[in-house]
Backbone atoms as SQL, in Angstrom:
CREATE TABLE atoms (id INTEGER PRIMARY KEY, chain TEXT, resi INTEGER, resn TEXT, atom TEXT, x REAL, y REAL, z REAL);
INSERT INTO atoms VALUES
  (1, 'A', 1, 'UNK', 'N', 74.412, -1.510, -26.353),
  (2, 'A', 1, 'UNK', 'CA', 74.935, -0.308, -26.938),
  (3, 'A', 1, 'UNK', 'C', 73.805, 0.710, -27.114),
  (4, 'A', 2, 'UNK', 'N', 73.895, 2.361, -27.079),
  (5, 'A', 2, 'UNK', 'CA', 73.119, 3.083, -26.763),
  (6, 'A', 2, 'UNK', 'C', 72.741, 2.810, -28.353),
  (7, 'A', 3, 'UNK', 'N', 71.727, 4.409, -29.064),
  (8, 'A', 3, 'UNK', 'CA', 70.769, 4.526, -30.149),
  (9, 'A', 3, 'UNK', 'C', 72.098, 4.867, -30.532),
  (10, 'A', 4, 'UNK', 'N', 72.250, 5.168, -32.100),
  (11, 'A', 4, 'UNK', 'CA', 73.097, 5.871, -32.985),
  (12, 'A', 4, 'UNK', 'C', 72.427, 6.762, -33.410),
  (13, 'A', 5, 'UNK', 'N', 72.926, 8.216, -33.260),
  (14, 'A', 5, 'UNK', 'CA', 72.368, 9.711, -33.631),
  (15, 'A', 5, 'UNK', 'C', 73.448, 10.041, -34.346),
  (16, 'A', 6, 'UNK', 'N', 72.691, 11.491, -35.510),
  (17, 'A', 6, 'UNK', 'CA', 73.480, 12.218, -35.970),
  (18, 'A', 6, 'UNK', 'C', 73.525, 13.533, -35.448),
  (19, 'A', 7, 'UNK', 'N', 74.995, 13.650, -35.155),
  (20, 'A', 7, 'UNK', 'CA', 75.408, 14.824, -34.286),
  (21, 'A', 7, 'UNK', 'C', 75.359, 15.787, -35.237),
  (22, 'A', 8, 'UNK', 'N', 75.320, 16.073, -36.588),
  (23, 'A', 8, 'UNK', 'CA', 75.212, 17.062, -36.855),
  (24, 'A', 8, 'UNK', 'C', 73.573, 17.701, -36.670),
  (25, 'A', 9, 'UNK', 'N', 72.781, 16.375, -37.034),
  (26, 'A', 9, 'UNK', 'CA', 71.156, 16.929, -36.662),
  (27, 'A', 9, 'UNK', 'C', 71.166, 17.128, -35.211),
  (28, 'A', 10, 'UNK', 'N', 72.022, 16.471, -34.297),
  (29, 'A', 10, 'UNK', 'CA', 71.574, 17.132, -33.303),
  (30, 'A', 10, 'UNK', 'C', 72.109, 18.351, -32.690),
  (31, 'A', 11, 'UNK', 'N', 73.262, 18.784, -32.971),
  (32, 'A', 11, 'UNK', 'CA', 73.641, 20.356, -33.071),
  (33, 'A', 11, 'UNK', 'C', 72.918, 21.064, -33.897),
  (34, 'A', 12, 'UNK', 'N', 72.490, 20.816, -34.359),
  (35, 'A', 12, 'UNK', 'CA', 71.049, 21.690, -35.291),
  (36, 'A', 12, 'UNK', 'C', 69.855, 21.788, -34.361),
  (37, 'A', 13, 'UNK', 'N', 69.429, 20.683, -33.751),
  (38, 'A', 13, 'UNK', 'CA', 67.823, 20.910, -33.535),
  (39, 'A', 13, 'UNK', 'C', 68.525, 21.330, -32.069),
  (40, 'A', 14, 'UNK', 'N', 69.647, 21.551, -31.503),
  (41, 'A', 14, 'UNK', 'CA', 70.602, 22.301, -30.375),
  (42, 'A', 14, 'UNK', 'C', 70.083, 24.342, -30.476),
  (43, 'A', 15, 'UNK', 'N', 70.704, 24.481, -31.929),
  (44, 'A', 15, 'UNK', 'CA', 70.838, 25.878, -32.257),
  (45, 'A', 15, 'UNK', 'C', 69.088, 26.295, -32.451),
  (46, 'A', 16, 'UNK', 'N', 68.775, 25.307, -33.198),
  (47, 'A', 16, 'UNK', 'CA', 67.112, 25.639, -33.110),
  (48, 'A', 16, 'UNK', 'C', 66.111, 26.103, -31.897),
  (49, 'A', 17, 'UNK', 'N', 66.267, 25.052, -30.699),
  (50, 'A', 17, 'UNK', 'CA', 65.986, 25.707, -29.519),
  (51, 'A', 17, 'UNK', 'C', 66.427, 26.881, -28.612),
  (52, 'A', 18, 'UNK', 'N', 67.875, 26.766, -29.369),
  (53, 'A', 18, 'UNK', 'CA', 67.885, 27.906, -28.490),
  (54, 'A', 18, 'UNK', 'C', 67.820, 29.628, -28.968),
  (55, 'A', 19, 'UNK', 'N', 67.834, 29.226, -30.577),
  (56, 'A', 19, 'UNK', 'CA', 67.276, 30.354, -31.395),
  (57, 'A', 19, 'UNK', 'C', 65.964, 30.603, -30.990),
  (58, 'A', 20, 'UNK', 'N', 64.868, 29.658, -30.820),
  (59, 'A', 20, 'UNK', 'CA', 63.405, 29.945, -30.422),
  (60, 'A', 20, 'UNK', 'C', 63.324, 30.562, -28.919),
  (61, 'A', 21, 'UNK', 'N', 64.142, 30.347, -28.040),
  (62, 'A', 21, 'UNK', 'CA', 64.094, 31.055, -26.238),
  (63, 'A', 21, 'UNK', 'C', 64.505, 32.363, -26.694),
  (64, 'A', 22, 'UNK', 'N', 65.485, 33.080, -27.742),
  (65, 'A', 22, 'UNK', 'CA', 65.816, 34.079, -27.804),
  (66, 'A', 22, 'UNK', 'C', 64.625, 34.765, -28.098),
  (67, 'A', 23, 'UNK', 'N', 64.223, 33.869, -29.724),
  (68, 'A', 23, 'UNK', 'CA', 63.091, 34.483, -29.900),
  (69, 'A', 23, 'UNK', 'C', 61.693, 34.794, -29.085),
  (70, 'A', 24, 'UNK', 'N', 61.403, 33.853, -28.468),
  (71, 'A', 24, 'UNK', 'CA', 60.058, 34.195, -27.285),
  (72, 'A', 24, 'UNK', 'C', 60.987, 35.783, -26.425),
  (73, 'A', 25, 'UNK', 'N', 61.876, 35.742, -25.572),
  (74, 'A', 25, 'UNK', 'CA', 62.577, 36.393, -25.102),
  (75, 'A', 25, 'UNK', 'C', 62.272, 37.992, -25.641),
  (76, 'A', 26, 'UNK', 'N', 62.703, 37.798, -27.185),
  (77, 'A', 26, 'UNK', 'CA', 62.038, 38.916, -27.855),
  (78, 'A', 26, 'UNK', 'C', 60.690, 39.664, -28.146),
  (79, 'A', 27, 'UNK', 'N', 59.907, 38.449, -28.383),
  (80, 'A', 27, 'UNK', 'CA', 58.614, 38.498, -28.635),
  (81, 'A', 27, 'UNK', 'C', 58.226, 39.676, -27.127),
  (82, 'A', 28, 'UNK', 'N', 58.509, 38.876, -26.321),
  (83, 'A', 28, 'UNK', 'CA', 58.071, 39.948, -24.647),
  (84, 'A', 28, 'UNK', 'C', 58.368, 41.029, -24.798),
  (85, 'A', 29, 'UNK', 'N', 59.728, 41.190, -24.902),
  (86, 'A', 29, 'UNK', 'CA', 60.458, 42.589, -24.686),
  (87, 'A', 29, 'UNK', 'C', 60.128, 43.968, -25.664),
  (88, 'A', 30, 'UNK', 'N', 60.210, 43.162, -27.011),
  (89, 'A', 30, 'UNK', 'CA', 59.820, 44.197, -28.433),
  (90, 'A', 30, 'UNK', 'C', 58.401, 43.891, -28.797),
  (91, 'A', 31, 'UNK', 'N', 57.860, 42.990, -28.259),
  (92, 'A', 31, 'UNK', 'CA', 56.489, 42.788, -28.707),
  (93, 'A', 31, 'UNK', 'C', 55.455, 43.691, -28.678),
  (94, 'A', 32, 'UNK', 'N', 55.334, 44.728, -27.746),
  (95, 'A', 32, 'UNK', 'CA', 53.951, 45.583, -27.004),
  (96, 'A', 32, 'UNK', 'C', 53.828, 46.579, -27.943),
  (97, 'A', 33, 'UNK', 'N', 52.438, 46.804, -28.617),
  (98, 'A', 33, 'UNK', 'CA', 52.282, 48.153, -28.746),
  (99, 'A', 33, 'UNK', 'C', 52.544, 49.790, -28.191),
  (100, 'A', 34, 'UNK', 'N', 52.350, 50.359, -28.502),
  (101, 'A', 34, 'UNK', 'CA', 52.979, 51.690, -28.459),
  (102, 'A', 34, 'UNK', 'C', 51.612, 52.495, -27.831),
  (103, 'A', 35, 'UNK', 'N', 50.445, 51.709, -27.004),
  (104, 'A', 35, 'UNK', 'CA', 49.856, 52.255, -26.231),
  (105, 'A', 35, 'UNK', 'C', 49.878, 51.139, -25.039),
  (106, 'A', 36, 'UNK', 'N', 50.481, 50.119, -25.066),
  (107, 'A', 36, 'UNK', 'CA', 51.205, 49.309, -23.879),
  (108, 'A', 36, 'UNK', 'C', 52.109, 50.047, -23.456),
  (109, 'A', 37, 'UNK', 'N', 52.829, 50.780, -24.171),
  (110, 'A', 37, 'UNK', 'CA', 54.299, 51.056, -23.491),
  (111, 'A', 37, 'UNK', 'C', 54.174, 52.170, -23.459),
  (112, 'A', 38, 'UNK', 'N', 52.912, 53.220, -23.574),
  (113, 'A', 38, 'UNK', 'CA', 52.904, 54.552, -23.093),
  (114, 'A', 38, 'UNK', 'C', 52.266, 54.109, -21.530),
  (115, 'A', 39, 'UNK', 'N', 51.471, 53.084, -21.754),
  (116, 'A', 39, 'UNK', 'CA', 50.575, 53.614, -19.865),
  (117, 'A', 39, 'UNK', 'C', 51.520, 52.428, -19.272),
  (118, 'A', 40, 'UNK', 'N', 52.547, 51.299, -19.415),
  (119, 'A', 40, 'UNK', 'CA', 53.726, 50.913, -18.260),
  (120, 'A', 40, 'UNK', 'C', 54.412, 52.769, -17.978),
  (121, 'A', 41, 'UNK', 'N', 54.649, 53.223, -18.592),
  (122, 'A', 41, 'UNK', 'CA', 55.289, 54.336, -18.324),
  (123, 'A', 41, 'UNK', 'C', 54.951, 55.375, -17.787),
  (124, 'A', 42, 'UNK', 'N', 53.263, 55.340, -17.768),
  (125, 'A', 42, 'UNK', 'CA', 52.542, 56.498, -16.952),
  (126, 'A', 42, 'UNK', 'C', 52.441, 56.008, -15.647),
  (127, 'A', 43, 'UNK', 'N', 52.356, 54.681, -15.486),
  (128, 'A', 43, 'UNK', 'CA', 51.930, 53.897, -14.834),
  (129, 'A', 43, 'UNK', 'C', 53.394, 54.196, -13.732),
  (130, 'A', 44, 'UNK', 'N', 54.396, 53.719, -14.118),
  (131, 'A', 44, 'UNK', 'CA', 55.643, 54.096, -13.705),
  (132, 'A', 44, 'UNK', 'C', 56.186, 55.745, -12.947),
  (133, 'A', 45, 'UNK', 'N', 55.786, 56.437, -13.838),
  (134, 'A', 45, 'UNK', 'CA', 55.551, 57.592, -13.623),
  (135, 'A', 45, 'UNK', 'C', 54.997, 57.887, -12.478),
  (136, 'A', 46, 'UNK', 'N', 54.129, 57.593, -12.114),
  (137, 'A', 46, 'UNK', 'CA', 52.981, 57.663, -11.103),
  (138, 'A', 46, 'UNK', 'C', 53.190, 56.961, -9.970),
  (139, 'A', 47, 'UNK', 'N', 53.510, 55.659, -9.900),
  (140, 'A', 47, 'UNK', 'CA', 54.893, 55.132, -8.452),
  (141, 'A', 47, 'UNK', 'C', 55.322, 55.715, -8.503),
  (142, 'A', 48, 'UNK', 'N', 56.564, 56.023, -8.950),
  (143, 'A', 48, 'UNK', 'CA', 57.559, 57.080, -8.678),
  (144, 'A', 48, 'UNK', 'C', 57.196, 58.604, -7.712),
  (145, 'A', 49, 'UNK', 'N', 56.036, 59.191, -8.387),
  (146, 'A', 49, 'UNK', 'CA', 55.632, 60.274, -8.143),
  (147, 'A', 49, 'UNK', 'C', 54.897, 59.991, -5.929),
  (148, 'A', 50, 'UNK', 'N', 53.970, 58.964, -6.138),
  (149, 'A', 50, 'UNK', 'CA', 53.510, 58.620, -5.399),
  (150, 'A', 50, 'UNK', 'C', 54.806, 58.105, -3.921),
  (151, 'A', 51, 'UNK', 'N', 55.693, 57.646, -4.431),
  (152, 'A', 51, 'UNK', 'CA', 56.604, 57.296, -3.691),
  (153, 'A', 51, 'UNK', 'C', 57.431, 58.575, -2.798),
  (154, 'A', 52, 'UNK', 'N', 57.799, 59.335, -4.132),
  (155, 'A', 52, 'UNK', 'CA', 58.604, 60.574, -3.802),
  (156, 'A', 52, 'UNK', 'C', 57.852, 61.769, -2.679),
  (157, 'A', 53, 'UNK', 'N', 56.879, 61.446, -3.034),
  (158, 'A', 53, 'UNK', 'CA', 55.807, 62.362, -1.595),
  (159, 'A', 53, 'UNK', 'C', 55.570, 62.155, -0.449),
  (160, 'A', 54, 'UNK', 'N', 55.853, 60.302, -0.123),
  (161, 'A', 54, 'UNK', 'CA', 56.437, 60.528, 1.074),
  (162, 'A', 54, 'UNK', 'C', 58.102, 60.279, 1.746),
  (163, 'A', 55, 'UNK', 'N', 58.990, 60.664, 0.913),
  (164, 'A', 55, 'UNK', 'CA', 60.152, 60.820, 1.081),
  (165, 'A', 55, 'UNK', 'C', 60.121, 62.026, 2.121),
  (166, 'A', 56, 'UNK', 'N', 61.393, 61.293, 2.958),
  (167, 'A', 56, 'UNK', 'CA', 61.818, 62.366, 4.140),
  (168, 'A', 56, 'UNK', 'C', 63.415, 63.283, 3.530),
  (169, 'A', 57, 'UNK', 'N', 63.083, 64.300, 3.782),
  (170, 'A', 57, 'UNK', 'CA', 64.548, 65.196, 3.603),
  (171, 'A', 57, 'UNK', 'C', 65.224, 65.234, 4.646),
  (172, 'A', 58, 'UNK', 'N', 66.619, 65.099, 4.504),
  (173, 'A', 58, 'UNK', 'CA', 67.561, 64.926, 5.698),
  (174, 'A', 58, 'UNK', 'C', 68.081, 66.099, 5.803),
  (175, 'A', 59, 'UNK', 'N', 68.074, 66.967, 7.040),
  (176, 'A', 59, 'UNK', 'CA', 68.459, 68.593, 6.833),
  (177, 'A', 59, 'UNK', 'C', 70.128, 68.041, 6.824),
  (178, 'A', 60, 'UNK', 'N', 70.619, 69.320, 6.378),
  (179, 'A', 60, 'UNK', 'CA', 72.408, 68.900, 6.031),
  (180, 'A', 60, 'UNK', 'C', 72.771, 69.559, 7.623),
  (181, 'A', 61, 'UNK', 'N', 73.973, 68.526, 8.073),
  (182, 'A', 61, 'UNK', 'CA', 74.893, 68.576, 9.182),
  (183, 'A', 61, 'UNK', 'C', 75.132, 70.107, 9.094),
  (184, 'A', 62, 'UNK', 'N', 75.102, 70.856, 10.556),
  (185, 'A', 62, 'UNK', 'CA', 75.794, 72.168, 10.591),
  (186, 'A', 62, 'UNK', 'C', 77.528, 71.945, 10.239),
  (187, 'A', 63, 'UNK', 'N', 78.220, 73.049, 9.171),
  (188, 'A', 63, 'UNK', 'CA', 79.374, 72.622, 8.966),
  (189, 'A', 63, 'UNK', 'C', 80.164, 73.734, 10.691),
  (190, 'A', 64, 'UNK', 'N', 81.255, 72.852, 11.036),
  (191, 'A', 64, 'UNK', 'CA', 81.770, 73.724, 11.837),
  (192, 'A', 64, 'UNK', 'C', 83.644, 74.103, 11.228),
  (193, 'A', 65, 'UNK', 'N', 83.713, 75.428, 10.759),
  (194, 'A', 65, 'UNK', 'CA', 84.955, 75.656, 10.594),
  (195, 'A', 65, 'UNK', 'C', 85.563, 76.076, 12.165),
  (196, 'A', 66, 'UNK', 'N', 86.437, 75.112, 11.289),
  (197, 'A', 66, 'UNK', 'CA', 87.780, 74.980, 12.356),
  (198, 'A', 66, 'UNK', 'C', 89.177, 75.760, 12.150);
């Protein structure tokens, strides 16, 4: 016969882990200072910018009325 557990401790130390993944989860996302998350954004800024310069413009189709 297997071990005998208590299911209520183990739906507990259940909610516990997965309260702590949220929390790390958080820690990443809300964690950074507020001069981390100005230069991702300059930083961002600046691909973008860099990207957009060599974008090609597509001249628009001559319309023909009919």
């Amino acid at each position: 016969m297997g071990d005998v557990i208590n299911l209520r401790q183990f739906r507990k130390n259940k909610e516990r882990a997965e309260k702590q993944k949220s929390a790390e989860q958080n820690r990443i996302t809300f964690g950074r200072t507020r001069t981390e998350k100005n230069l991702t954004q300059a930083r961002n800024e600046k691909d973008e910018k860099h990207l957009d310069q060599g974008k090609l413009d597509k001249p628009e189709p001559p319309k023909n009325p009919k």
